[in-house]
LUMVEX-376528 format. One line per 10 residues: number of its first residue (from 0); their letters; for each residue x, y, z of N, C-alpha, C, O. Coordinates in steps of 0.2 Angstrom, whole numbers, plus 5000, padded with zeros to 4 digits. Atoms other than C-alpha are relative to their C-alpha. Example, Ala and Ser with C-alpha at 12.3 -4.5 7.8 and 13.67 -1.06 7.14 Angstrom:
# residues 2
0 = AS = 5004,4994,5000,5062,4978,5039,5004,5006,5000,5009,5005,5003  4996,4994,4999,5068,4995,5036,4996,5005,5003,4999,5011,5004
# end
This chain:
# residues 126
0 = XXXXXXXXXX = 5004,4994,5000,5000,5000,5000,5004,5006,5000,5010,5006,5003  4995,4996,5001,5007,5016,4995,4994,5006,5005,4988,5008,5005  5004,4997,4995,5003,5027,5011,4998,5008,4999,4994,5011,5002  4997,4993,5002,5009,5045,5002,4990,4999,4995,4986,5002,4998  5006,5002,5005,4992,5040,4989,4996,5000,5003,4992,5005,5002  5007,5000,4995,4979,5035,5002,5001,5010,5003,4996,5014,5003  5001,4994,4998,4984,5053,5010,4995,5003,4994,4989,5003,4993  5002,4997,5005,4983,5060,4993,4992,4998,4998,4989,5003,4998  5006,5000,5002,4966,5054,4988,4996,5002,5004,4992,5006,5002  5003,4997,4996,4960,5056,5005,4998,5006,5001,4992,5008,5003
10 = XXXXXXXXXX = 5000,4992,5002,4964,5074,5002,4993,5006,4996,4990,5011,4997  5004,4998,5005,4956,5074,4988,4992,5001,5001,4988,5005,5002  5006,5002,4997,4941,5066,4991,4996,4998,4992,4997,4994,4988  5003,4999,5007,4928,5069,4975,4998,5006,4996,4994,5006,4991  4997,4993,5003,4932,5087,4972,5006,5002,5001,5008,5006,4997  4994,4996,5000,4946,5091,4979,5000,5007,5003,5003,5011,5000  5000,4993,4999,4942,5107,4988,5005,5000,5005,5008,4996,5009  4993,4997,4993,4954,5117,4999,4996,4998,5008,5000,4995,5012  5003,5000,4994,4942,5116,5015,5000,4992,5002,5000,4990,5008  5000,5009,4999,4942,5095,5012,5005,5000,5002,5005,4998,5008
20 = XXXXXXXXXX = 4992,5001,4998,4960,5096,5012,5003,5003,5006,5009,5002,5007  4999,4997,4994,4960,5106,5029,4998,4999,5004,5000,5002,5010  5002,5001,4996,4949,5096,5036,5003,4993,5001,5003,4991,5007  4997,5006,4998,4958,5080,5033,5007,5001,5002,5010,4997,5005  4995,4998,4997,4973,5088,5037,5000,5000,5009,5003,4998,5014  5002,5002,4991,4966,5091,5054,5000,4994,5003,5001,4993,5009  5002,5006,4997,4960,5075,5055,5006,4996,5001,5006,4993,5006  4992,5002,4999,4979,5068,5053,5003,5001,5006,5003,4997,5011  4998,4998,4995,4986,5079,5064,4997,4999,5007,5000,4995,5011  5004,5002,4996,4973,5078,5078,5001,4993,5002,5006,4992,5006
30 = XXXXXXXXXX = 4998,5006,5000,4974,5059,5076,5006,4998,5002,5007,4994,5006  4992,5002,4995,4992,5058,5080,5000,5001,5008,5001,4997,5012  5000,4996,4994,4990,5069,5096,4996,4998,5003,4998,4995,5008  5004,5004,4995,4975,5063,5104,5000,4992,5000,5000,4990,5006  5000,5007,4998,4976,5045,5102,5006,4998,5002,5006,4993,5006  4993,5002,4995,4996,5045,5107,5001,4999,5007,5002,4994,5010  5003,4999,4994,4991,5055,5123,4997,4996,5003,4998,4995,5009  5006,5003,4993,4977,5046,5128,5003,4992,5000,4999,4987,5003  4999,5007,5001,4987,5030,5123,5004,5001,5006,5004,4996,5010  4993,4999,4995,5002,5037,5135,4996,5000,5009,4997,4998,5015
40 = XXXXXXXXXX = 5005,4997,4991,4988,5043,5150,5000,4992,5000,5003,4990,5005  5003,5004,4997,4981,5024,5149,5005,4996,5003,5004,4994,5009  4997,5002,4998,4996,5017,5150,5005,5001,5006,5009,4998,5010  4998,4995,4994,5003,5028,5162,4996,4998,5007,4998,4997,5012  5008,4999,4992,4987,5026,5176,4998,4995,5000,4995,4994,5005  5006,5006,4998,4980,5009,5172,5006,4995,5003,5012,4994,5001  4996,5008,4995,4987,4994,5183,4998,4993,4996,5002,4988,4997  5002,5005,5001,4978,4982,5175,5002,4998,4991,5002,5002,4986  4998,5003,5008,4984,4972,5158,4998,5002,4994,5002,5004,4990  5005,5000,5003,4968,4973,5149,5002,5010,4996,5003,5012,4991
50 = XXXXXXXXXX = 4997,4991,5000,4973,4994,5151,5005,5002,4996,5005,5005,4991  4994,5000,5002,4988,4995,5149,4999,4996,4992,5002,4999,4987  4999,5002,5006,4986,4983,5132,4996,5005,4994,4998,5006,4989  5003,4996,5004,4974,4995,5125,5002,5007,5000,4999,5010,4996  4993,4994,5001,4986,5011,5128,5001,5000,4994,5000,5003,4989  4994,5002,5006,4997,5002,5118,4995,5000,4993,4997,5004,4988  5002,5000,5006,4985,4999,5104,4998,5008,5001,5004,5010,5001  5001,4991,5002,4981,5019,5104,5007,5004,4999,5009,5009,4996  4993,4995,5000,4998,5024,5106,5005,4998,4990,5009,5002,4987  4998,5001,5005,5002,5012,5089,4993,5002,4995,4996,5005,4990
60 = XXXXXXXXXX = 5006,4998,5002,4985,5017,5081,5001,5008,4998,5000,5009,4993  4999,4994,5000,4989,5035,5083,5005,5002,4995,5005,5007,4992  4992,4999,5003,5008,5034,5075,4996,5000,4992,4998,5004,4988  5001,5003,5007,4999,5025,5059,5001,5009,4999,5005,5011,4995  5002,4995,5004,4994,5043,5057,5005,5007,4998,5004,5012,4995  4994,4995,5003,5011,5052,5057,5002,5000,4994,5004,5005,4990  4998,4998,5009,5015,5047,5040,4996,5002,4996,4997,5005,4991  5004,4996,5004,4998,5052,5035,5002,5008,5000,5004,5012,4995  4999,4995,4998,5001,5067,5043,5007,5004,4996,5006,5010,4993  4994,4997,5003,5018,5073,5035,4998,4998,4994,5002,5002,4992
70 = XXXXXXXXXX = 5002,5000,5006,5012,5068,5019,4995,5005,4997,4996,5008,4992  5005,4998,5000,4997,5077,5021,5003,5009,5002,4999,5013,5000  4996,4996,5001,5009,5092,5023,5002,5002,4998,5000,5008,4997  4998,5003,5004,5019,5089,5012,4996,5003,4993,4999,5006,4988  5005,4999,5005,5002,5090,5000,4995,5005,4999,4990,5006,4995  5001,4994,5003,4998,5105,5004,5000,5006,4997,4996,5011,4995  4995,4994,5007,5009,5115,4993,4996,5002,4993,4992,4998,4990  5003,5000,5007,5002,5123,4979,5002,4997,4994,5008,4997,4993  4998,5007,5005,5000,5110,4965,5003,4992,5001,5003,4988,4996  4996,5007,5001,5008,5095,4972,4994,4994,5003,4996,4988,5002
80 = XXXXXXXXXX = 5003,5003,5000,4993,5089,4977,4997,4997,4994,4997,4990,4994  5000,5000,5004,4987,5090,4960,5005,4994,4994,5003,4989,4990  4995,5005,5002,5003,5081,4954,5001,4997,5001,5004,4993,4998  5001,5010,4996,5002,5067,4967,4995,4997,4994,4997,4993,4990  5005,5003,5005,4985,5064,4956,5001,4999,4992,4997,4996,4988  4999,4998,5008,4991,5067,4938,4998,4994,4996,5001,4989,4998  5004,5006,5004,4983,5054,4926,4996,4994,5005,4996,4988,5003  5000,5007,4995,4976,5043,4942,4991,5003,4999,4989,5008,4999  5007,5001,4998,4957,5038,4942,4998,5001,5006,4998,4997,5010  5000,4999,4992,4954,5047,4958,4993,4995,5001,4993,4991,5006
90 = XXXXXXXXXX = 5006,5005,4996,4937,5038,4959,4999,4993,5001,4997,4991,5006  4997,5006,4995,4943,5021,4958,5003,4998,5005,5001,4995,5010  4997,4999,4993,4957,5026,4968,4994,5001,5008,4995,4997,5013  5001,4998,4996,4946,5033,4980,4996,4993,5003,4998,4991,5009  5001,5005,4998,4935,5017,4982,5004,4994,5004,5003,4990,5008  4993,5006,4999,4951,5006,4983,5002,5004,5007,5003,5000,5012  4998,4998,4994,4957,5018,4998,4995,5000,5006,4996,4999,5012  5005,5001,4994,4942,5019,5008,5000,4992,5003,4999,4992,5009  5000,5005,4995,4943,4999,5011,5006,4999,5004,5006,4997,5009  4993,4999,4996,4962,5001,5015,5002,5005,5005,5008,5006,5008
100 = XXXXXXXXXX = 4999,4995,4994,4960,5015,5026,4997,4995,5008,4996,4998,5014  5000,5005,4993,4956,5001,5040,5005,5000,5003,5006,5000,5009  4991,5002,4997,4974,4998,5041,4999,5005,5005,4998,5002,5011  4999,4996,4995,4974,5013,5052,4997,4998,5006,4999,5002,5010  5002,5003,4991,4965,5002,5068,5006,4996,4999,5004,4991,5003  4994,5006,4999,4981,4990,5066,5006,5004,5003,5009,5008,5000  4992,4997,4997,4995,4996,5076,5004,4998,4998,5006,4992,4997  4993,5000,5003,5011,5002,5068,4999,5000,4992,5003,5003,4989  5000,5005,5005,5005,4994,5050,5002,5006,4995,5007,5006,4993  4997,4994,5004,5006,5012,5040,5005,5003,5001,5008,5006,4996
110 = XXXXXXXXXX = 4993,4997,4999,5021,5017,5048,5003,4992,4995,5006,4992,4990  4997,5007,5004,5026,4998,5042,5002,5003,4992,5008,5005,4990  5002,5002,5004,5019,4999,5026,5005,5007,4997,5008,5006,4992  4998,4993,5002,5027,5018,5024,5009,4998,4997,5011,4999,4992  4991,5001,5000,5047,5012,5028,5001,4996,4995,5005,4998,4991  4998,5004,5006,5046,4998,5016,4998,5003,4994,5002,5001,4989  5001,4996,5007,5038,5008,5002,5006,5005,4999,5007,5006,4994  4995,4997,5000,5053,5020,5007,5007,4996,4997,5010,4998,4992  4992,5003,5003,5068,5006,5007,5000,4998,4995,5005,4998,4991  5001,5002,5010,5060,4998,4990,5002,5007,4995,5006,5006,4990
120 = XXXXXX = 4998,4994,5005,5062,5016,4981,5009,5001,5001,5012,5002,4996  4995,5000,4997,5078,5017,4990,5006,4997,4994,5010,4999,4989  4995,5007,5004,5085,5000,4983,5000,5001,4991,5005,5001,4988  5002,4996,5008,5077,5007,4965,5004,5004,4997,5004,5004,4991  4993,4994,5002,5090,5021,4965,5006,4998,5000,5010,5002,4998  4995,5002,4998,5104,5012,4970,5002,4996,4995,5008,4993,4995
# end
């Protein structure tokens, strides 16, 4: 899964407007910081297993959403949004990313899915 694309479409959405893209940007950011936080608070205060394991899923849960987040950044510059999308059926796409935007309840799996798509481009240059 290419996680720079999921932002980008997300962005987009089925117009593209600037206010979509300000609202999903919030929604990135916000998502990092509240679910780390309250992931950091459960596991800080709860005694019991159960607590503390459900922390841990918020604190990996939350992170999914940093690479959205700096992507989401990133995208929006003028035009590079635009350029993320250039020949791409965003309405395909879009349906194709609404089912893979679940990845985001798996702790860790986007940050995963991020670095490997990083070190494959990587080894591509090399």
């Amino acid at each position: 899964m290419n996680v720079r694309r999921l932002a980008a479409v997300d962005m987009y959405g089925t117009r593209g407007t600037r206010r979509r893209r300000l609202i999903i940007l919030a929604e990135f950011l916000i998502g990092v910081v509240a679910m780390v936080t309250l992931g950091s608070w459960l596991l800080a205060s709860s005694s019991g297993l159960g607590d503390r394991a459900f922390g841990l899923w918020f604190i990996g849960a939350g992170l999914n959403y940093a690479p959205l987040s700096a992507y989401a950044i990133m995208l929006m510059r003028p035009g590079a949004l635009d350029a993320e999308l250039a020949g791409v059926d965003v309405g395909r796409e879009l349906r194709r990313y609404t089912v893979l935007q679940l990845w985001v309840f798996v702790p860790l799996s986007l940050v995963v899915f991020d670095l490997h798509d990083a070190l494959t481009r990587r080894r591509a240059r090399a």
